[in-house]
N, C-alpha and C positions, 0 to 999 in steps of 0.2 A: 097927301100927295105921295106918289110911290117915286121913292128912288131908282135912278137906272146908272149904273157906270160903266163908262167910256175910256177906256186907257189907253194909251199908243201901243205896240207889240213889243216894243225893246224895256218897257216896264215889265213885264211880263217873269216873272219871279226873282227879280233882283235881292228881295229884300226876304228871306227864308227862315221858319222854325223848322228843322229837325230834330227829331229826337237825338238825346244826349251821347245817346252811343255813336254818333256822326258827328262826334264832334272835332276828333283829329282830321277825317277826309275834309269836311267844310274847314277848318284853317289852313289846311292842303291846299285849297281849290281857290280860296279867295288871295293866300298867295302868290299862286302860278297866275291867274284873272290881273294883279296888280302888276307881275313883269311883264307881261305879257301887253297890257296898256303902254310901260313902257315903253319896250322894247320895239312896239309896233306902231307908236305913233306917228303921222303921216309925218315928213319934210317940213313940209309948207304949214305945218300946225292944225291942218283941218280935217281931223277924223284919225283914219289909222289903215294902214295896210294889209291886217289881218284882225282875226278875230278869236276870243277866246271862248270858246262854249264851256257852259259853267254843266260842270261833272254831277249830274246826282249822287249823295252818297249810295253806299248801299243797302244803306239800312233807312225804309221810310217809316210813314206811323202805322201803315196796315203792317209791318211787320213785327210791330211792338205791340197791336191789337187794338188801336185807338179808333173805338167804335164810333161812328156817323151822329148815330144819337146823341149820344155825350160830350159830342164836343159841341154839334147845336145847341143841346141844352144849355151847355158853359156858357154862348156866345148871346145868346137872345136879350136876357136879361142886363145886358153889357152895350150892346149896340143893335141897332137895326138892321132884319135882313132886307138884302136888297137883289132878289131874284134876277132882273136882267142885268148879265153884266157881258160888255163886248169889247174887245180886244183887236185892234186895227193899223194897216201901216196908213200913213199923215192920211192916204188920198181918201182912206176909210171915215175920213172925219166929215166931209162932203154931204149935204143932203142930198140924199138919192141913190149914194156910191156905197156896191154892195162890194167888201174887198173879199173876191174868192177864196182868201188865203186866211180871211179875220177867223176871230172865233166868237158864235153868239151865243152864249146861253141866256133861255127864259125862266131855266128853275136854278138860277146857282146857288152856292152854300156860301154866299159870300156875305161877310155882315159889315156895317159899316155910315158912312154919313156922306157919300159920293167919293169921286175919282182921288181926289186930296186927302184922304185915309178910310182904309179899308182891311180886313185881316180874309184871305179866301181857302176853302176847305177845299180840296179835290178828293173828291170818292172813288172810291173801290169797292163797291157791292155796296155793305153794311158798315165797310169800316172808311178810315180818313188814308187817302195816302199822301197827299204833299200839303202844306200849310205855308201861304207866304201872306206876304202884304206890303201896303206904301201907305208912308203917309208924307207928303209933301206941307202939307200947310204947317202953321205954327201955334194952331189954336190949341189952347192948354186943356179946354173940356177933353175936344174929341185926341189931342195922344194921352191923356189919364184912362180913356177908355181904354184905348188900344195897349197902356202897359196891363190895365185892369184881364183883356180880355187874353195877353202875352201870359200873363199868371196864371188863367185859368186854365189854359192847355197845359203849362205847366204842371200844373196840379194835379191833370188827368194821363200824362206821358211829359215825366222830367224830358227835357229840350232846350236847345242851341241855339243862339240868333247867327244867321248867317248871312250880313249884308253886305253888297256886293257894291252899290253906290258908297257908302263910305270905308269901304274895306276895313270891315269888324266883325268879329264872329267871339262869341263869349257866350257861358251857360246862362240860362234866364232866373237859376239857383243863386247867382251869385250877384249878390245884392248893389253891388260896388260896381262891376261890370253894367247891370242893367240902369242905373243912376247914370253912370257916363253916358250908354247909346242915348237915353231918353234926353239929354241934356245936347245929345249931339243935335237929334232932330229936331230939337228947338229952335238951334242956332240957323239965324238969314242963311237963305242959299245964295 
């Protein structure tokens, strides 16, 4: 059976690898994202008044040279690819409702075991430029994958974890730091 995954749009790169050398802008950004929550939460406790758009560094992995191939390669053997993957607001969830605004790919580079953990490649020609992912569930196979598949881009382009749901950001070099995040995503939400 082929996998297909379905995310909401506000999932939609929360959870980021960058290369290492982004690593000061991404704790830049994930702090400014945490006042900003703050500072902008509605009154009445339901949402917020504004909104922080999360800053790409400026250094991505096509600038470090993190070619297409190799980081497939990395990923295959670790998790399964899952070609269609579609990105939608709630109403896109709808059988039937095409959201003008969603995004569908039929070939992505995304690997993974459905919506509840996934690691997704974004291209640039031959090379990789943005790396993020989610994993929501708690299941200890599929995040052993996802640290499993977290080490192999490491391996191929040292890199940063930059998550924005539980505002953390640490090198994926550092053994201690990545023991906490994987420990975080464990824990009930």
């Amino acid at each position: 059976m082929e996998i297909s995954i379905h995310i909401h749009e506000d999932d939609w790169e929360m959870r980021n690898l960058y290369p290492l050398e982004a690593s000061r802008e991404a704790a830049v950004d994930i702090h400014e994202a945490s006042e900003a929550g703050l500072r902008n939460h509605a009154p009445n406790g339901a949402g917020w008044t504004d909104v922080h758009l999360i800053k790409p560094p400026s250094v991505d992995y096509a600038s470090v040279g993190l070619a297409l191939n190799d980081a497939c390669s990395a990923m295959e053997p670790l998790m399964p690819r899952v070609r269609k993957f579609t990105a939608t607001a709630t109403a896109g969830f709808r059988q039937g409702v095409h959201d003008q605004l969603g995004s569908y790919e039929q070939d992505a580079y995304c690997y993974g075991f459905g919506p509840d953990c996934f690691i997704k490649l974004e291209p640039c020609e031959e090379l990789v430029k943005r790396i993020w992912f989610d994993c929501t569930g708690r299941d200890d196979e599929k995040l052993d994958s996802l640290r499993a598949a977290v080490l192999a881009i490491n391996e191929l382009a040292p890199s940063v974890i930059a998550d924005y749901w539980n505002e953390m950001t640490g090198a994926v070099s550092d053994i201690a730091f990545l023991d906490r995040y994987f420990q975080e995503l464990r824990r009930p939400a």
